[in-house]
C-alpha positions in Angstrom: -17.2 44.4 98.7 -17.2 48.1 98.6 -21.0 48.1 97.5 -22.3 45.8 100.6 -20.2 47.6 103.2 -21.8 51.6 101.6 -25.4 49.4 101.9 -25.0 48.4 105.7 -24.1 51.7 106.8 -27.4 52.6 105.6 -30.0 50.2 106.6 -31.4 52.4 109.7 -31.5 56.2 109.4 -32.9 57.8 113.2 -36.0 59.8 112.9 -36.3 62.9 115.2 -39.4 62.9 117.9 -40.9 66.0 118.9 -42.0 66.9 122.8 -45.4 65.0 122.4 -43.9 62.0 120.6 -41.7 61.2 123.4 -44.4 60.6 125.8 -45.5 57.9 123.8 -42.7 56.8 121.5 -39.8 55.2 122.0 -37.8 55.4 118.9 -38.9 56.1 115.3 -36.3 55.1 112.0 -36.7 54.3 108.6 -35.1 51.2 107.5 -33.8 52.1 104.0 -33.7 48.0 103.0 -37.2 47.3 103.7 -38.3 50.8 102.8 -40.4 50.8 105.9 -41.3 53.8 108.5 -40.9 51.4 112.3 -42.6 53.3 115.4 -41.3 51.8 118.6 -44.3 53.1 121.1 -43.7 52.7 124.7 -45.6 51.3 128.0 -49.0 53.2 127.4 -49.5 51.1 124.5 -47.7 48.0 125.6 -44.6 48.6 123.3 -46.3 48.1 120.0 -44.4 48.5 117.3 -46.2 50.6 113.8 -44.5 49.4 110.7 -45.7 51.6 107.4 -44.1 51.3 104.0 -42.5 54.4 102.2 -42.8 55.4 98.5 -42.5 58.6 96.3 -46.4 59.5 97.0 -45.7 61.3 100.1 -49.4 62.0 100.7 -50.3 58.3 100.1 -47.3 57.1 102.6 -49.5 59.6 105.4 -52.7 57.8 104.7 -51.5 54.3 104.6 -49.7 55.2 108.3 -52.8 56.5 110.0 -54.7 53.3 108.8 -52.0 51.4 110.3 -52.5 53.3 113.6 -55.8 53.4 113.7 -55.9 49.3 113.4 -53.6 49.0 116.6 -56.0 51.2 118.3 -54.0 54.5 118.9 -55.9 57.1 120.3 -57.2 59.7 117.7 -55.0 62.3 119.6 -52.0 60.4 119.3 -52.5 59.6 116.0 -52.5 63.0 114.9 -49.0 63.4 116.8 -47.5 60.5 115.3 -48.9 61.9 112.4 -46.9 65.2 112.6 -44.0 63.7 113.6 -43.9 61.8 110.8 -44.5 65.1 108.6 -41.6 66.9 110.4 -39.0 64.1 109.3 -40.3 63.9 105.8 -36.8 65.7 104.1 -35.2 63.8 105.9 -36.8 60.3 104.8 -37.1 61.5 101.4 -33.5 62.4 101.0 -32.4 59.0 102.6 -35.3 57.3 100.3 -33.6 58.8 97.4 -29.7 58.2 98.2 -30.7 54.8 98.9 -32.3 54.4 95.5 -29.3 55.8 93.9 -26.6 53.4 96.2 -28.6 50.7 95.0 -28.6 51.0 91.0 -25.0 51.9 91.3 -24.8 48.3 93.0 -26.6 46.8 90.3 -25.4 48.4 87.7 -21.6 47.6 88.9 -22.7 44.2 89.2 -24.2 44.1 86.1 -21.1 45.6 84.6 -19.3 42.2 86.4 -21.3 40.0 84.9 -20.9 41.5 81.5 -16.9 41.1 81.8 -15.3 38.6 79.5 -13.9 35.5 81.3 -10.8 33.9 80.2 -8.9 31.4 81.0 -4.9 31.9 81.0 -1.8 30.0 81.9 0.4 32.7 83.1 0.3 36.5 83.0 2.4 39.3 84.3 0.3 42.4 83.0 2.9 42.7 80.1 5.6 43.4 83.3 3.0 45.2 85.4 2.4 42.5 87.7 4.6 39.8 89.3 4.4 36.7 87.7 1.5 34.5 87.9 1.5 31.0 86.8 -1.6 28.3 86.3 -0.8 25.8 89.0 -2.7 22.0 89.8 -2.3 21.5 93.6 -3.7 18.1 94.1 -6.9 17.9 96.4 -7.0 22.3 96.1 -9.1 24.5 93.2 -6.9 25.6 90.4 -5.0 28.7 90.9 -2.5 31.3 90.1 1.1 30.9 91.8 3.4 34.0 92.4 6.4 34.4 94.6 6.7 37.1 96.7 10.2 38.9 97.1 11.2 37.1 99.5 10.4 33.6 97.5 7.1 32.7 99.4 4.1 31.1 97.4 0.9 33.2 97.2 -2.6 32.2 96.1 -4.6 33.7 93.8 -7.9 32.3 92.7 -8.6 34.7 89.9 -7.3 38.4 88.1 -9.7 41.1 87.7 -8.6 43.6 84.8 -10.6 46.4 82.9 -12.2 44.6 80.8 -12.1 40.6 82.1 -11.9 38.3 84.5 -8.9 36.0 84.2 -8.6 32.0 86.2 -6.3 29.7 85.5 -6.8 27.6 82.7 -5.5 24.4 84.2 -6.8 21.3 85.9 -5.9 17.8 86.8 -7.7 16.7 83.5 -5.9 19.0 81.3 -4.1 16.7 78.8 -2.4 19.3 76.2 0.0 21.5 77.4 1.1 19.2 80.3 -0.4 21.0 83.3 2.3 22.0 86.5 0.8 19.4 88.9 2.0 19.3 92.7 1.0 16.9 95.0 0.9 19.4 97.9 1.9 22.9 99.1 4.4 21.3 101.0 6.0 19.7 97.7 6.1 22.9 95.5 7.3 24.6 98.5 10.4 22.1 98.6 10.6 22.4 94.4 10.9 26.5 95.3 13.9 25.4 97.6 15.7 23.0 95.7 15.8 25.7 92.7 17.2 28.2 94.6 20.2 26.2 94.9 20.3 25.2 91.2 22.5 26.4 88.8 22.5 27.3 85.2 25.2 24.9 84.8 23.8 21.8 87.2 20.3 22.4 84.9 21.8 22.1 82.0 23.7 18.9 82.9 21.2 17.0 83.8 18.3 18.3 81.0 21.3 17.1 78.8 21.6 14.0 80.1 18.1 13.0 80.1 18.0 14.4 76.2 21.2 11.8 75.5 18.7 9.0 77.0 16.0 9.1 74.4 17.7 10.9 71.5 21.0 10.1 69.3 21.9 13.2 67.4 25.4 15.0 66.6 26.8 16.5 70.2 25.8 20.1 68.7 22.4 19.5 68.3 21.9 17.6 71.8 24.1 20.7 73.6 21.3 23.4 71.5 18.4 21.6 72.1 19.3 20.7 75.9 19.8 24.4 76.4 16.7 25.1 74.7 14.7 23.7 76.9 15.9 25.9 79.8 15.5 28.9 77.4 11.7 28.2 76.8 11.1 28.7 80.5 12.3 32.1 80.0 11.4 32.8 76.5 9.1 35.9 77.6 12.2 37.8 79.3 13.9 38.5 75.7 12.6 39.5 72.1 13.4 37.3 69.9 13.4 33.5 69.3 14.3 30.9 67.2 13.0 28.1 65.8 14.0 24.4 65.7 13.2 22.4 62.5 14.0 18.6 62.5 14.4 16.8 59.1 14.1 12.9 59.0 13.0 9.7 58.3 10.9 7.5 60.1 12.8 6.3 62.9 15.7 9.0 63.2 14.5 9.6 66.5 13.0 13.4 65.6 9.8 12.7 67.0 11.2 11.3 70.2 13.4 15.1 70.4 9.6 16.7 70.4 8.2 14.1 73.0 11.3 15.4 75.3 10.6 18.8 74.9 6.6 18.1 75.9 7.6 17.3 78.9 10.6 19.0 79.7 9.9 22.4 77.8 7.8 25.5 79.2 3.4 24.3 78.8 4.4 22.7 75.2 1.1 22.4 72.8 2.3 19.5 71.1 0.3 18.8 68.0 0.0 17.2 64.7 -0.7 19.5 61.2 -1.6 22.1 63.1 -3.7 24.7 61.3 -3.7 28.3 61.9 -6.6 28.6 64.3 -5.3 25.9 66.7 -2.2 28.2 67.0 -4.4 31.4 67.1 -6.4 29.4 70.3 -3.3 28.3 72.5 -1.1 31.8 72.0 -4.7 34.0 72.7 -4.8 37.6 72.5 -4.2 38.9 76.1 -0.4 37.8 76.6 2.7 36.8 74.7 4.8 33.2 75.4 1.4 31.5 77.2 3.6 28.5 76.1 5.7 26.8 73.5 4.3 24.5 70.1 5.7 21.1 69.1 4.6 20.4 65.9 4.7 16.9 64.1 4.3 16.4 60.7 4.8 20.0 59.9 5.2 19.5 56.1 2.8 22.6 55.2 4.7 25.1 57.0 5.6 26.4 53.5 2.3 26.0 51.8 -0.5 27.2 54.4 -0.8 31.0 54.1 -2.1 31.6 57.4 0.3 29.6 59.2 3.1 31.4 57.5 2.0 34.8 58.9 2.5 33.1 62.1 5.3 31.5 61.8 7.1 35.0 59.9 6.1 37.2 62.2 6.1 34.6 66.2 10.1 35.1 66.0 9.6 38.4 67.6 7.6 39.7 70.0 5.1 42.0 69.2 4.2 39.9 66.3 -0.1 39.4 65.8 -2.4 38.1 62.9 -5.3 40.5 62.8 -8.9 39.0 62.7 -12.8 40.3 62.5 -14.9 38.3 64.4 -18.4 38.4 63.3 -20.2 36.6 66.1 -21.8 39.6 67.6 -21.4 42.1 65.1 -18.1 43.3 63.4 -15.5 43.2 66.2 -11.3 43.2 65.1 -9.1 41.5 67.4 -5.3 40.5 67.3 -4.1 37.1 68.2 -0.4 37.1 69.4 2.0 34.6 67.4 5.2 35.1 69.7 6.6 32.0 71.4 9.4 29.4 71.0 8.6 26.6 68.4 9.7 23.3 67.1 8.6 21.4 64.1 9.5 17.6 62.8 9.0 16.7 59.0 10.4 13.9 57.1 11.1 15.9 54.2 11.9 19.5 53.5 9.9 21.7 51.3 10.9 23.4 48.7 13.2 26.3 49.3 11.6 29.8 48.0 8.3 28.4 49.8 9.9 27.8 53.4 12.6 30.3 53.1 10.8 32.4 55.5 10.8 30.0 58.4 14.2 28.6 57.6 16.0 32.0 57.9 13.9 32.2 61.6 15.9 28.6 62.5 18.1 26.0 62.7 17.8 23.0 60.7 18.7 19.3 62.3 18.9 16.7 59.9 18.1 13.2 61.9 19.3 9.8 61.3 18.4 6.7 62.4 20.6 5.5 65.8 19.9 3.5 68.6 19.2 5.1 72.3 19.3 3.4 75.5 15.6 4.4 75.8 12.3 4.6 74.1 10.7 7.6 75.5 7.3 6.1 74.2 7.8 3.2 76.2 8.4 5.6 79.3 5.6 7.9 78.6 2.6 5.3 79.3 5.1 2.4 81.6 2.5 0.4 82.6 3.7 0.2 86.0 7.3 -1.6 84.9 10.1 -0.9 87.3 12.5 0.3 85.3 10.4 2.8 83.3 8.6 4.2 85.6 12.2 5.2 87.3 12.6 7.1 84.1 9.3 8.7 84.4 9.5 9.9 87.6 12.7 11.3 86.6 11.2 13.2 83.5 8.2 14.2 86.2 10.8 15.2 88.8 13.0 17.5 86.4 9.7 19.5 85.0 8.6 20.6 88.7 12.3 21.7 89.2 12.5 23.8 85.9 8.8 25.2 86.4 10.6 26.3 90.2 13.5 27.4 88.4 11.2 30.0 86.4 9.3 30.9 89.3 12.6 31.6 91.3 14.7 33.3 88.7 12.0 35.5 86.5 12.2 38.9 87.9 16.1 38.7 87.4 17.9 41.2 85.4 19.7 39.8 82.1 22.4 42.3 80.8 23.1 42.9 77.3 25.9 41.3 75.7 27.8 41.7 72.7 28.7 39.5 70.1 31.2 39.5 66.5 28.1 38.4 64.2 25.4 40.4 63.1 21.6 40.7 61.8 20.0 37.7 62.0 22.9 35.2 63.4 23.0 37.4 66.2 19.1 37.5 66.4 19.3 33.7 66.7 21.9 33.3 69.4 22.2 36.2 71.5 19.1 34.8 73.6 20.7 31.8 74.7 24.6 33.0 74.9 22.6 36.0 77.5 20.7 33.2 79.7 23.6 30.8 80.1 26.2 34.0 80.6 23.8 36.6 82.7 24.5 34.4 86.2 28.2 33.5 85.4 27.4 30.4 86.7 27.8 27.8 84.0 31.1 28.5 82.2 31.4 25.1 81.0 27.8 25.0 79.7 28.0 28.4 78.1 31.3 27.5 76.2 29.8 24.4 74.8 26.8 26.4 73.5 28.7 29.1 71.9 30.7 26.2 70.0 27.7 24.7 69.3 26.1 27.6 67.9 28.7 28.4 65.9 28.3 25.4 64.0 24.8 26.7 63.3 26.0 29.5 62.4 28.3 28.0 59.8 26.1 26.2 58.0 23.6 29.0 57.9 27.0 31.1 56.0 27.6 27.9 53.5 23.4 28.3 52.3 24.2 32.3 52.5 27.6 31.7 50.1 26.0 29.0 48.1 22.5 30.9 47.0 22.0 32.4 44.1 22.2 36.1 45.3 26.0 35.1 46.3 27.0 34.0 43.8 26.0 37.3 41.6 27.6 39.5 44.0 31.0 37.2 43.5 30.9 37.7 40.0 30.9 41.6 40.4 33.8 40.9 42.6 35.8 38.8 39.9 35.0 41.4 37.2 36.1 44.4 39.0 39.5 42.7 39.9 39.9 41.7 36.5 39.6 45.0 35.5 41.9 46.4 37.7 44.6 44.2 36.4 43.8 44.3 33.0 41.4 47.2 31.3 40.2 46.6 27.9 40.2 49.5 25.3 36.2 49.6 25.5 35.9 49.8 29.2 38.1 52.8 29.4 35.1 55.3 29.8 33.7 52.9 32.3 33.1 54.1 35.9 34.4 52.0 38.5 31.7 48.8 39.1 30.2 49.2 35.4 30.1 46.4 33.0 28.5 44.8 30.0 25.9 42.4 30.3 27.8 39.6 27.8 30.6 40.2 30.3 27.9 39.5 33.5 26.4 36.8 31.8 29.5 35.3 30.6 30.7 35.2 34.0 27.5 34.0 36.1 27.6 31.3 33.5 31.2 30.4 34.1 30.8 30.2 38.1 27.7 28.7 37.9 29.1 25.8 35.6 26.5 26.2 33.7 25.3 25.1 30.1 23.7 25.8 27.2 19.5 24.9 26.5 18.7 24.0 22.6 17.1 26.7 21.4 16.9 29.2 24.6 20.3 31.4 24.0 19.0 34.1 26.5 19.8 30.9 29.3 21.8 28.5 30.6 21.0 25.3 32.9 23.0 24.7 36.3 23.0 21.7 38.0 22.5 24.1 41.4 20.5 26.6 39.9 18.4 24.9 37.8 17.6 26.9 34.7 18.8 30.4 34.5 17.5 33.2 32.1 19.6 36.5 31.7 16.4 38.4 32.3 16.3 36.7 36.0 19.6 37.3 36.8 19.0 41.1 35.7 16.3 41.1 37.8 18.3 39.6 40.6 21.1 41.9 40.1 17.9 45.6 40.1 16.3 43.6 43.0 19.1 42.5 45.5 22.6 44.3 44.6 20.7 47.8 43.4 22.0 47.7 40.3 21.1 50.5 37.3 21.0 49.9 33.7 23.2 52.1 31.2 23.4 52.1 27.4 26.9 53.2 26.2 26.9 56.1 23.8 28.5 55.3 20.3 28.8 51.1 20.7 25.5 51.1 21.8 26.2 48.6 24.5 23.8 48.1 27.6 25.3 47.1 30.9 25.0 47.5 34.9 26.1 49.6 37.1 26.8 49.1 40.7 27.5 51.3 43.5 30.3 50.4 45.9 28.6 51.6 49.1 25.8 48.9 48.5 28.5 46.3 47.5 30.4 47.2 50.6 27.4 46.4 52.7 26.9 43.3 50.8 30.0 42.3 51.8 28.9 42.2 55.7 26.1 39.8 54.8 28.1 37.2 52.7 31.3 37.2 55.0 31.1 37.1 58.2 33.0 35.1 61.2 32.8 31.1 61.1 32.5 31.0 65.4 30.5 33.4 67.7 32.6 35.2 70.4 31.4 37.2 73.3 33.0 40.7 72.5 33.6 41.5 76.4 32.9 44.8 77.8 36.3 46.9 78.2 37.1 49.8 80.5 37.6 53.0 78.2 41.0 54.4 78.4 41.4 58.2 77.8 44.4 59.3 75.3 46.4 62.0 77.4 47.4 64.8 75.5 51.2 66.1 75.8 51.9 69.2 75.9 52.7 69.8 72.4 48.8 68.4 71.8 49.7 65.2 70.4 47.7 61.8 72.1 49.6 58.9 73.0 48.8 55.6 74.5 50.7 54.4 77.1 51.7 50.6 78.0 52.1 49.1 81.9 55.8 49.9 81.6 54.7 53.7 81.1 56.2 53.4 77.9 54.5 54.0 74.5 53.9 50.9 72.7 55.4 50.5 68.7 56.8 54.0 69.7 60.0 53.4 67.1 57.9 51.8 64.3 55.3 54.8 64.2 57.4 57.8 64.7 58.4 58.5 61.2 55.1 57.3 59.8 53.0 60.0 62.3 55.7 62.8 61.2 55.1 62.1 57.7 51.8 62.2 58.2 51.4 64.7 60.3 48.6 62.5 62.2 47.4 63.1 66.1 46.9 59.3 66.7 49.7 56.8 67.5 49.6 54.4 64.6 48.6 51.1 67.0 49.1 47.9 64.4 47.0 45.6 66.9 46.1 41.6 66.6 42.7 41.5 65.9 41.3 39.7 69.1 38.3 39.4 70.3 37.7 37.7 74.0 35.7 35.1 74.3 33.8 34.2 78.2 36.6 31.8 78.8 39.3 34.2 78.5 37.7 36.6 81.1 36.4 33.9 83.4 40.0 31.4 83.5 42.4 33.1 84.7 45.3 30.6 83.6 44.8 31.6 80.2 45.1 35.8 79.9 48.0 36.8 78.3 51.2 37.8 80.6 50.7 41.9 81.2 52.2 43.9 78.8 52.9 41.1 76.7 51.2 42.6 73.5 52.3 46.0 73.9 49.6 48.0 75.8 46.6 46.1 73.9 45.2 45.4 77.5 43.4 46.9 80.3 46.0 46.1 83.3 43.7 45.0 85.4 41.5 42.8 83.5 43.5 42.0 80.6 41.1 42.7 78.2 41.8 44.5 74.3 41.2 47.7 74.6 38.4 48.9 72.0 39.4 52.6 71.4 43.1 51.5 70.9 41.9 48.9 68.4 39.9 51.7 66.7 42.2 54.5 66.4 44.8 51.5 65.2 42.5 50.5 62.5 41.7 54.3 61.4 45.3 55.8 61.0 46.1 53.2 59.2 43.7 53.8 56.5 44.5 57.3 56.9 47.6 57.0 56.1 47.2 55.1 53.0 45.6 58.8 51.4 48.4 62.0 51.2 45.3 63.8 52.2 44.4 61.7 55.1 41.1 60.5 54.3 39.0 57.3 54.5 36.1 55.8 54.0 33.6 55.2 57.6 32.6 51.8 55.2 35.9 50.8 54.9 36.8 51.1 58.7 33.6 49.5 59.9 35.0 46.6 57.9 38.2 46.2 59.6 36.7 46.2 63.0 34.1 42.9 62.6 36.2 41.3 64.1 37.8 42.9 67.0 35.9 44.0 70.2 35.5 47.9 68.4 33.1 46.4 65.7 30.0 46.9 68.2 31.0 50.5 69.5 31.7 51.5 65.6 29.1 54.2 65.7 29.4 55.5 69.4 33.8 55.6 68.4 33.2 57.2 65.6 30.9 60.1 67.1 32.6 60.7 69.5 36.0 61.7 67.6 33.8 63.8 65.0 32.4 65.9 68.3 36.4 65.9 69.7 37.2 67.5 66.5 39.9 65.0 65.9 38.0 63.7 62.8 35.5 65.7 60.7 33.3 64.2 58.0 33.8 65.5 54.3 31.5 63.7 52.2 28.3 63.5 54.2 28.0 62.2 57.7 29.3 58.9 58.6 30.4 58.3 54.8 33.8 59.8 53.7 36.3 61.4 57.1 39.1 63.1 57.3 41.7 63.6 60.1 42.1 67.0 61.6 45.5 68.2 60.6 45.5 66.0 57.7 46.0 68.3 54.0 
């Protein structure tokens, strides 16, 4: 566009004529297109016109124009004059000859530059958050194109994106088969989708995804509430981070496949496929933009066996995740396919352990049974025009337009933070969905039943956690060290704290792990859990997992472990941890006013100081700044915010609450937590490890670090053995 508008202004550049010229010229230009001198004589040569072509020769351009004239019959004296004209203009036809010449390999060279462009075809893209959202649309009777709303909600139409380097059009059509394109009959119908979504709900979505799942799928209620809500999720997969994955274990018949078929239609553009191999992922995910759908994957056995599929699979929880690969097509180029999106995957059986234990750590595991359903989605999928099927089909049609609008409506939406009382990767694998549901506080019922649900998740994930291997080693240090501390044998007085003797270890692993004795192998034992069990494995496990160090004892001779408590103490966070997610709710901060003689109290709603009588001695005694607060531990859960029947009475637990939201207050919780540990020491000391640990679950667990700063930079703590390790209170001898 910018190229043919700079060409038109340029077509016709006006010659000057001198005195003589005018009495029998016209006009005179030079067309720059045709390259041509035009001589526009007037009455005394019956308005001929002289056309005469232009090149670099100059002298040549002369010679060719006076044989022109002289065929039209131009009198030698005019001749000469046209001649001179001609001569007087020549800087300024050159100069236009040569900006012309220059315009026009610029044109070609930009549109050579366009046709070079990579072309691609794309589902949605957003410019990685640059550009609004566009999305790969089928309008019946219409070319395919690119949907995006404007802020006010109204459809635009864009037939194709120009970037640096490509050309992007939307990769759908009326023929596309797999992923399900977003088909619309009209304008007028998506138009009416776009409105009937901006009057949907987080909580009227999930209710009726839910209850089309329940029609074609017999499952335990968790799994149906999960899945249900994970359809909604993969619509917005892109806004968050992290993902999980959904891994169905059954027989022939226990209705997994039928869970995947739902999730083709219902989820967001799912590629659903059968022993996939790593390529066919590589193609639908691309290189040019995360989330360009979901994968369904049947029969997905090899998920622990095929290398290159486990690079995907390890590293598409997350985004930012890609596979690198040269290409060698046209020469040696490098490029990086993406691997981030939400995925499913049916088998029959489960591989073994250490090879899927990658994937299985990235998901939650649904073990299927055979039951009967009121519906075979199969039979609804191709109805052959029956009544009653093709009801349901329309249905399954119907709710995929309104998600798709749902997306469209709700993308550029702002999802807060939110904090929960599980860590590390249970909190990887729920905070997604406990933010979507919770973000619009407009499904309270639906967001409760997934938090419950998750938590079951959750809990079975903590029973593998408790019942591997690595747990069980790290209860057996636990067992010896409080046998020790009731009992200490003669030999394990020169012992630092968490030391011991390998017979003892081994002697112990073997005892929890029931295990017993091989023929002929005394350096093992067999378990019926563990299989066989070698004492250099479990020394191994022990250097590997629990950072152990190997001593010898001088004298005996003895060779043992030795284990430091700070890694222990961190182990401890991994192996327990809460059996049900709660949303920790924000809280308002309350300041502790100082009195006048510098001491920091807490006041109730009655204005009095809660527990005032129980601490009094204790803070004399211990000479401590902070009211010694011996708090519930309580964490609020959405329902206790959101219902206001259930919020405790004001001032029923002493001050613990904000009085106007009824909330637990975190820094009261916190100070509660460290005064008592402080006071435990004459010297008022504790450990930040130790504190941390008392807080999981309360509300103060999340702002541990931020709580803990901030009283080392009020001075009212300062750190003695390193920072964040070993504190003591200021005051405190």
């Amino acid at each position: 566009m910018i190229n043919s508008k700079i060409t038109a202004s340029l077509d016709e550049a006006t010659l000057e004529l001198s005195d003589k010229a005018r009495e029998i010229v016209t006009s005179c230009v030079y067309n720059t297109r045709t390259k041509h001198i035009v001589y526009l004589l007037n009455h005394k040569y019956d308005k001929k016109t002289i056309t005469s072509p232009i090149g670099k020769d100059w002298s040549k351009n002369i010679k060719i124009l006076e044989e022109q004239l002289k065929r039209k019959k131009i009198d030698k004296d005019d001749v000469t004059i046209l001649l001179d004209n001609i001569d007087n203009n020549s800087n300024k036809i050159i100069s236009v000859y040569l900006n012309t010449q220059k315009e026009l390999a610029e044109k070609d060279a930009g549109e050579d530059n366009q046709s070079r462009k990579q072309k691609e075809f794309i589902r949605k893209y957003t410019g990685n958050g640059t550009l609004p959202l566009h999305e790969s649309i089928v309008i019946v009777g219409l070319p395919s194109t690119f949907l995006r709303l404007t802020d006010g909600y109204k459809p635009q139409y864009v037939s194709e994106i120009e970037t640096t380097n490509k050309i992007l059009y939307p990769n759908d059509t009326i023929d596309t088969q797999n992923p399900l394109p977003y088909v619309f009959e009209s304008i007028q119908e998506l138009e009416h989708y776009l409105a009937i979504a901006n009057t949907e709900t987080f909580e009227t979505l999930y209710d009726t995804v839910e209850s089309i799942f329940r029609k074609y799928v017999n499952a335990e209620d968790h799994y149906i509430t999960v899945l249900s809500a994970d359809i909604i999720y993969s619509c917005f997969q892109d806004k968050f981070g992290i993902t999980h994955y959904n891994v169905f274990i059954g027989d022939n018949g226990s209705g997994k496949n039928s869970a995947l078929l739902v999730f083709k239609f219902l989820g967001y553009r799912v590629f659903y496929i059968v022993s996939a191999s790593a390529p066919n992922y590589f193609t639908f995910l691309g290189d040019v933009e995360e989330c360009q759908g979901s994968t369904a994957e049947d029969e997905a056995e090899d998920i622990g066996y095929d290398k290159e599929k486990k690079k995907i699979l390890k590293s598409g929880y997350c985004s930012g995740g890609t596979v690198p690969k040269v290409d060698l097509s046209f020469g040696r180029t490098q490029d990086s396919y993406l691997t981030y999106c939400h995925k499913w995957f049916a088998m029959e059986e489960q591989p073994d352990y250490k090879t899927i234990k990658g994937v299985l750590d990235r998901a939650f595991v649904y073990n299927f049974v055979i039951g009967k359903v009121p519906h075979n989605i199969k039979d609804v999928l191709r109805n052959s025009g029956d009544p009653k099927f093709k009801q349901l089909h329309d249905e399954l049609i119907h709710i995929r337009k309104l998600l798709f609008a749902f997306r469209m409506v709700h993308y550029n939406d702002t999802i807060p933070d939110i904090k929960l009382n599980v860590i590390h990767r249970n909190e990887e694998l729920t905070k997604p969905l406990l933010r979507l549901f919770s973000y619009r506080n407009d499904a309270p019922k639906a967001l409760e039943k997934i938090r419950l649900a998750l938590s079951k998740f959750v809990l079975g994930r903590n029973e593998s956690k408790k019942n591997s291997i690595e747990s069980k080693l790290y209860e057996v240090v636990k067992k010896l060290q409080e046998g020790r501390d009731s009992k200490l044998l003669p030999e394990e007085k020169e012992l630092e704290p968490y030391t011991f003797f390998n017979e003892d270890i081994f002697a112990q692993v073997k005892a929890l792990m029931d295990g017993k004795p091989i023929p002929g192998k005394d350096q093992s034992f067999y378990s019926t859990e563990y299989g066989a069990v070698s004492h250099k494995q479990i020394t191994g496990l022990y250097k590997s997992k629990l950072k152990a160090e190997s001593f010898r004892q001088a004298g005996s001779g003895k060779r043992g472990l030795q284990f430091k408590k700070e890694w222990l103490d961190r182990l401890k966070l991994q192996y327990e941890v809460p059996n049900e997610i709660e949303i920790v709710t924000d809280v308002t901060d309350v300041t502790h006013s100082s009195s006048e003689e510098g001491g920091q109290n807490t006041q109730n709603n009655d204005g009095n100081y809660p527990h005032d009588e129980e601490n009094k001695n204790t803070n004399d005694k211990n000479n401590c700044k902070k009211e010694s607060l011996i708090l519930p531990e309580c964490v609020t859960n959405v329902t206790s915010v959101t219902d206001g029947d259930d919020r405790p009475e004001a001032g029923s637990i002493g001050g613990d609450y904000d009085d106007d939201k009824q909330r637990p207050n975190k820094k009261i919780i916190f100070w509660s937590r460290l005064t008592e540990l402080a006071r435990r020491n004459n010297n008022g000391t504790f450990k930040g490890v130790e504190l941390q640990e008392s807080l999981i679950s309360t509300s103060a667990y999340a702002d541990y670090v931020f709580l803990i700063k901030e009283a080392v930079d009020n001075r009212e703590i300062e750190a003695v053995e390193g920072q964040y390790d070993t504190f003591r209170m200021v005051g405190s001898k």
